[in-house]
C-alpha positions in Angstrom: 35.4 -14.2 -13.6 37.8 -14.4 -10.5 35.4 -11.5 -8.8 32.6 -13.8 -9.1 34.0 -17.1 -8.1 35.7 -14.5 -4.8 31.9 -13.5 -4.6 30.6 -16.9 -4.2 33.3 -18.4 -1.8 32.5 -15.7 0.6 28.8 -16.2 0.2 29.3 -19.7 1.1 31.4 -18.9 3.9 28.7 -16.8 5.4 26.2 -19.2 4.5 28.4 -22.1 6.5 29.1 -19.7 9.8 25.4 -19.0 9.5 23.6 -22.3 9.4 26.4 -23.6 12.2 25.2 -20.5 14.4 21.5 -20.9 13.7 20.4 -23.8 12.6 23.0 -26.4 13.1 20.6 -29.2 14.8 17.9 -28.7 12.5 20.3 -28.5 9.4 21.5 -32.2 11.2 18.3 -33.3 11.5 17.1 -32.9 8.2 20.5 -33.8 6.7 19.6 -37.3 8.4 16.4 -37.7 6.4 17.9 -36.9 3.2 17.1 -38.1 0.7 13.6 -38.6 2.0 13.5 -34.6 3.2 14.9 -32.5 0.7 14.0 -29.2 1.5 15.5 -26.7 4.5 13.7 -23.8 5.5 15.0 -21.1 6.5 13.4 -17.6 7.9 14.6 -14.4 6.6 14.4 -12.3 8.9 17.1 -14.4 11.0 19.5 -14.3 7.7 18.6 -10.5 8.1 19.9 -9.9 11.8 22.8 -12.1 11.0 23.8 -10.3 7.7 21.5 -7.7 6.4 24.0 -7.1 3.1 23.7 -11.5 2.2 19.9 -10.5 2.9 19.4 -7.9 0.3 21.8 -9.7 -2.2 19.3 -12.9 -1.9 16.6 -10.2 -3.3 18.6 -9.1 -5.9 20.7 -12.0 -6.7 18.4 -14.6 -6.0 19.6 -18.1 -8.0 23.6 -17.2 -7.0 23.3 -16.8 -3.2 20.5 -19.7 -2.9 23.5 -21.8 -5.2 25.9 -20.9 -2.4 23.4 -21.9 0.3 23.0 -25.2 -1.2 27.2 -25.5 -1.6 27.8 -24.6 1.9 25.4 -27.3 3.4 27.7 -29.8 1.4 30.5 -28.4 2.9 29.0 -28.3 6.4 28.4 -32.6 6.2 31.3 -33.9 3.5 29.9 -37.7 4.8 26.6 -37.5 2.8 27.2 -38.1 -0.8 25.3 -35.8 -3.6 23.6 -33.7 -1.0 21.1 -31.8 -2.8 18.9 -29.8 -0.8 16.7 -27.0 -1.8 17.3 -24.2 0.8 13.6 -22.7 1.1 12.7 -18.5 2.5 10.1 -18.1 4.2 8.4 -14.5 5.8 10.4 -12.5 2.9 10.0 -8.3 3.8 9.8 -7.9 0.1 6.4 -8.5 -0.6 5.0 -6.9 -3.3 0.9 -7.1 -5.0 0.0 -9.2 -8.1 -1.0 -6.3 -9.9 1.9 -4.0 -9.5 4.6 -7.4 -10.0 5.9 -5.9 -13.4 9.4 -5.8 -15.5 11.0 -4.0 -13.2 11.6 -6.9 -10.5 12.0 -9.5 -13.4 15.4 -11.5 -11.6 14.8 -10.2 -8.3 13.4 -12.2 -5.6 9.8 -11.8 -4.3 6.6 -13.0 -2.6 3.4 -12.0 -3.4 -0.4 -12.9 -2.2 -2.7 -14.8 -4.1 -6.0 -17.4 -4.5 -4.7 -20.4 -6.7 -6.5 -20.5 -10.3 -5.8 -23.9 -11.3 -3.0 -26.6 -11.4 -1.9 -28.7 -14.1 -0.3 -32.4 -14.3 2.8 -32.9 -13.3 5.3 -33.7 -15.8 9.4 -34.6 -15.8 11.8 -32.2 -16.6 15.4 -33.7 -18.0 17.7 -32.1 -15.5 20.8 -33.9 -17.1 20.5 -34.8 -20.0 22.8 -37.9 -21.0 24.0 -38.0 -24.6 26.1 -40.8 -26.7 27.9 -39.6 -29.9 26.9 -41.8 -32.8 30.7 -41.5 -34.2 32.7 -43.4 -31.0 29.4 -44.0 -28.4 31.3 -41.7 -25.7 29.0 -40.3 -23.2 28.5 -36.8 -22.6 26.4 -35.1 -19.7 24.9 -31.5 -20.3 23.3 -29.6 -17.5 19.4 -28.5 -19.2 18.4 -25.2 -17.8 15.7 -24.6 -20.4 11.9 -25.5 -19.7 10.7 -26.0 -23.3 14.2 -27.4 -25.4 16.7 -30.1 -25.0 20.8 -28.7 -25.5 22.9 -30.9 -27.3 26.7 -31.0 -26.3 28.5 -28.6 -29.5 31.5 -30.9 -29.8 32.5 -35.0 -29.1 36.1 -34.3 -27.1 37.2 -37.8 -28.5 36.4 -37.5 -32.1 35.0 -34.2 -32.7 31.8 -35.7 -34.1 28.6 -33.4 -33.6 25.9 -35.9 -34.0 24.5 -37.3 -30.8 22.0 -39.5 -29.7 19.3 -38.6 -26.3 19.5 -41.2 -24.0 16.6 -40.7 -22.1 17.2 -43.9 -19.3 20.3 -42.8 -18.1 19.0 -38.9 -18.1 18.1 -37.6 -14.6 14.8 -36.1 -14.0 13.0 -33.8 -11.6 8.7 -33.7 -11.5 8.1 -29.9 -12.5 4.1 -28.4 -12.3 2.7 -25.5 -14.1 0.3 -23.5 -11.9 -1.4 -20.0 -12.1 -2.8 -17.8 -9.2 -4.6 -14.8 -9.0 -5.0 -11.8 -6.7 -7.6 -12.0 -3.8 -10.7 -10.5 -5.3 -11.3 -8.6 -2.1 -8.3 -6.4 -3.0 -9.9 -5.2 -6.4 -12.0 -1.9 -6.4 -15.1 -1.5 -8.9 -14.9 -4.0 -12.0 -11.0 -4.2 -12.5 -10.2 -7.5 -13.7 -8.3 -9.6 -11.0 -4.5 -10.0 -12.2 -2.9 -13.3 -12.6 0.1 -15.3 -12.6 2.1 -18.4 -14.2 3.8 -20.1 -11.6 6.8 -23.3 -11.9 7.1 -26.0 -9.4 9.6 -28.4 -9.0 11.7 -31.1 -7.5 8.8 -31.4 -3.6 7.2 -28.5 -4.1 4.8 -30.3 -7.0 0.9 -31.4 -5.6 1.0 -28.8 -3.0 -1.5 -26.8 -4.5 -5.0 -27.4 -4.7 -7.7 -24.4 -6.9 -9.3 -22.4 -3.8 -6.2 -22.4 -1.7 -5.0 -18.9 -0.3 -1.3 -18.7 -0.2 1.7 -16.4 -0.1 4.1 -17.5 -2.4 7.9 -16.5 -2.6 10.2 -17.2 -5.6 12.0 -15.5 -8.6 10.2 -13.4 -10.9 11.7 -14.9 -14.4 10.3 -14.1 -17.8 10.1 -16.9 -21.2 8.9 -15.7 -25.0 6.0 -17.8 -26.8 6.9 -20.0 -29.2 3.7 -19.1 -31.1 3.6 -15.4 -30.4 7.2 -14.8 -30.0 5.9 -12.4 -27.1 7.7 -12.8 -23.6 5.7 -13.6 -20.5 6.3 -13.4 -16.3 6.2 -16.0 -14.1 7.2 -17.3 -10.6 10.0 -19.8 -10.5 8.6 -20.7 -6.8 11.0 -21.1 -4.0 8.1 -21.3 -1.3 4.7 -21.6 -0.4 3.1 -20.6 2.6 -0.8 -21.6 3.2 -2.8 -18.8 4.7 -5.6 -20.6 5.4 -5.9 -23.7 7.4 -8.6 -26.4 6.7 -11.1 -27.6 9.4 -8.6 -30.7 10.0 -5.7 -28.7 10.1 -6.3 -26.2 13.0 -5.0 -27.5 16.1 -6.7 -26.1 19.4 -4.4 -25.3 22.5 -5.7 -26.3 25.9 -6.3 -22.8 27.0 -8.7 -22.4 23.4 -10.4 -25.5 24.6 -11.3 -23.9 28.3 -12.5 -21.0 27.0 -14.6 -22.8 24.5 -16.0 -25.2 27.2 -16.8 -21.8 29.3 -18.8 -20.4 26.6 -20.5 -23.4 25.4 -22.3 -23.2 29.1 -22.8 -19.3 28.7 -26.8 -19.0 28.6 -26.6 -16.1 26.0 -23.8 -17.5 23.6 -26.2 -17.8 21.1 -27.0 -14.0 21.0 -23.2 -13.3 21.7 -22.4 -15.3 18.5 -24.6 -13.0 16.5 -23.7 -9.9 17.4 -20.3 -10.5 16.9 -21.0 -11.5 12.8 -20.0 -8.1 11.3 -20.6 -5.8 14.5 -19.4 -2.7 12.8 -23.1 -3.2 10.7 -25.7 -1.9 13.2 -28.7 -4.0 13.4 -30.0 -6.8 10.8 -30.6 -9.2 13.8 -32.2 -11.3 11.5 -29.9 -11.8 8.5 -26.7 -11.8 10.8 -28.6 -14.8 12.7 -28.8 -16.7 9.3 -25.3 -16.0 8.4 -24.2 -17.4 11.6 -26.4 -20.4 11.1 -24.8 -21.3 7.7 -21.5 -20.7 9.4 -21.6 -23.6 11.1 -24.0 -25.4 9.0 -26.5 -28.2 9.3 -26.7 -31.9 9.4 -27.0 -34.2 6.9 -30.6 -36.1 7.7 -31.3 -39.7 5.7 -35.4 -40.1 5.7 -36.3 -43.8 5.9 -36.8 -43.8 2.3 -33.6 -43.1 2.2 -33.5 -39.8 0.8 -30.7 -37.5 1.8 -31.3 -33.6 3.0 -28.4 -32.1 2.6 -27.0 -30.0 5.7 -25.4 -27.0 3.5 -27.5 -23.7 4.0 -28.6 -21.3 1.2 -29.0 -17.5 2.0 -29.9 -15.0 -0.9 -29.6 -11.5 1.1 -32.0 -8.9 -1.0 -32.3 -4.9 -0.7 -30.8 -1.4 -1.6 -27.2 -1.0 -2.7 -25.2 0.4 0.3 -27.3 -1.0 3.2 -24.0 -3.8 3.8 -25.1 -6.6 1.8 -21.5 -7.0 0.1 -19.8 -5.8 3.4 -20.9 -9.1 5.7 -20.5 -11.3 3.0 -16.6 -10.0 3.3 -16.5 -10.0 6.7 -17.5 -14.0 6.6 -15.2 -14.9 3.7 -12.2 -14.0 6.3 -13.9 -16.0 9.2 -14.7 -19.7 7.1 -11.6 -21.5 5.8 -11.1 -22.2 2.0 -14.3 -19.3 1.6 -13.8 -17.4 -2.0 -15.6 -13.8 -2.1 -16.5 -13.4 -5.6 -18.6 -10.3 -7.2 -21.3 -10.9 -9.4 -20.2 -8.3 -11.6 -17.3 -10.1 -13.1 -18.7 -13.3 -12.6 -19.7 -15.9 -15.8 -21.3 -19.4 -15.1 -17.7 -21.0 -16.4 -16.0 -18.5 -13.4 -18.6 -19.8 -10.8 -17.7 -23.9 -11.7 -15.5 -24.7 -14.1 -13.8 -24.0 -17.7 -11.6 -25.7 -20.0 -8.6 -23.9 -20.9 -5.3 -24.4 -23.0 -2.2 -24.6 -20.9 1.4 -22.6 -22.0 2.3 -26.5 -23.5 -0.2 -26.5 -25.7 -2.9 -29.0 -23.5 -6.2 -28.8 -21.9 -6.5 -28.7 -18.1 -9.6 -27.4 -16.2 -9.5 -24.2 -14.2 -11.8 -24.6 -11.0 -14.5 -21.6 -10.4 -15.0 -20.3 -7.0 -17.4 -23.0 -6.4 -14.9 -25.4 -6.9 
């Protein structure tokens, strides 16, 4: 026990000589938009250059040494009371592919690659759970770690009663968010099905998700047995999320991107330029390259003066032999258009094209989007 409480203190002191080295204005800066702000990120691979053993024992140990992070921001600001920031990794080394994310890194830390499946509601979580003993009404607290049942203090210290009563207004709760990704289904080869996986959000990391985003996520890889089945199951206890894809309004443009665009915009042959770079490692197809780069940027919206509305989206069906390229610029696109979804028609069912109702791990229905969606 004394090894392990030595363990921590010197964790923390790192942790304290670190963020006073590194991050010491931003840590002050967010510190004075807690309780607003409640989240510091920080990147690994500075905590790497700093101290590449506390590195690797974040992968190994990953709830300890993120504890001690936590504890050594208290210490580094003693003025603001019940400090409790989640300290949040980002650019972890240790990224490893949904399909090989087995038992073996069950506790370990990791970040893997994925195309979020569907999101449920969120729901509170009793994170302290306040209890009255119904012999002399004292009040006990009791730390809840578990997802699915409420622990109930063993013993009353006053009068060693060992019925108690939940009282759930004086409880303190966190908002917690099921949510299940799967790998990118340009990674899969032939008809394998695409792997996927349960993920846990809490405290602000809930409503970040939307189905269709691409993100890197990095977290715990924990594991919880059925109730019904009494098998056990993975999932990702997510620390961070990281989009990989920007939307239209997100993308910011720098002044030098602006020039150039302005310079090209007055180039007479931008509009042959534009299609030969669509896929240039495909020789030819002039034509079907053209309407790919039409429905890349898309048409307007027209309202008839009977006020009927044309739609500006544009349809292409691409027909012919297999291995002329037909799958092969339909990749090369999906990496170019934000929140684009390559899917294969070969594992592909009307519900995985729009939209299905499934049962979630607490026993409800939720809808999981289809790449349309």
């Amino acid at each position: 026990m004394s090894e392990t409480t030595s363990e921590a203190k010197t964790s923390i002191a790192k942790f304290e000589e670190f963020f006073s080295t590194v991050y010491k204005d931003d840590l002050f800066e967010t510190l004075e938009k807690y309780p607003d702000e409640r989240s510091f990120t920080i990147d690994y691979k500075n905590l790497e250059l700093f101290d590449p053993d506390l590195a690797d024992l974040l992968i190994d140990k990953p709830e300890e040494i993120l504890n001690s992070a936590s504890n050594a921001i208290k210490n580094i600001d003693p003025l603001v009371k019940d400090t409790n920031i989640n300290v949040r990794i980002e650019n972890l080394t240790n990224l490893i592919p949904l399909n090989i994310l087995l038992s073996k890194y069950i506790g370990t830390f990791v970040s893997a690659d994925g195309i979020v499946r569907k999101t449920d509601e969120i729901r509170p979580r009793i994170e302290t759970a306040v209890f009255e003993c119904r012999g002399c009404m004292r009040l006990h607290e009791v730390e809840q770690i578990s997802q699915n049942r409420i622990i109930e203090p063993s013993l009353c210290n006053d009068c060693g009663g060992r019925s108690f009563r939940l009282i759930q207004e004086e409880s303190k709760y966190i908002d917690t968010q099921t949510a299940r990704m799967q790998e990118p289904l340009e990674n899969l080869s032939g008809g394998t099905e695409p792997k996927q996986m349960l993920m846990i959000l809490e405290d602000d990391l809930v409503d970040k998700l939307n189905p269709g985003d691409k993100v890197r996520i990095t977290g715990t890889l924990k594991t919880f047995r059925e109730e019904r089945s009494g098998k056990f199951k993975n999932y990702i206890y997510v620390n961070n999320i990281d989009h990989l894809e920007q939307e239209f309004e997100e993308l910011h443009l720098s002044e030098e991107d602006e020039k150039e665009i302005i310079e090209l915009s007055k180039d007479p042959d931008i509009y042959d330029k534009i299609i030969k770079s669509t896929a240039p490692s495909i020789r030819g197809y002039r034509d079907v390259k053209e309407a790919i780069a039409l429905q890349l940027f898309g048409g307007s919206a027209k309202e008839l003066e009977d006020e009927t509305r044309l739609r500006g989206d544009i349809h292409i069906l691409i027909v012919g032999d297999p291995g002329i390229g037909k799958s092969q610029m339909l990749k090369y696109v999906s990496k170019l258009a934000p929140r684009s979804i390559y899917t294969s028609g070969k594992g592909t069912t009307g519900a995985g094209l729009t939209a299905a109702a499934v049962r979630d791990e607490l026993g409800g229905w939720s809808l999981e989007a289809g790449a349309l969606v």
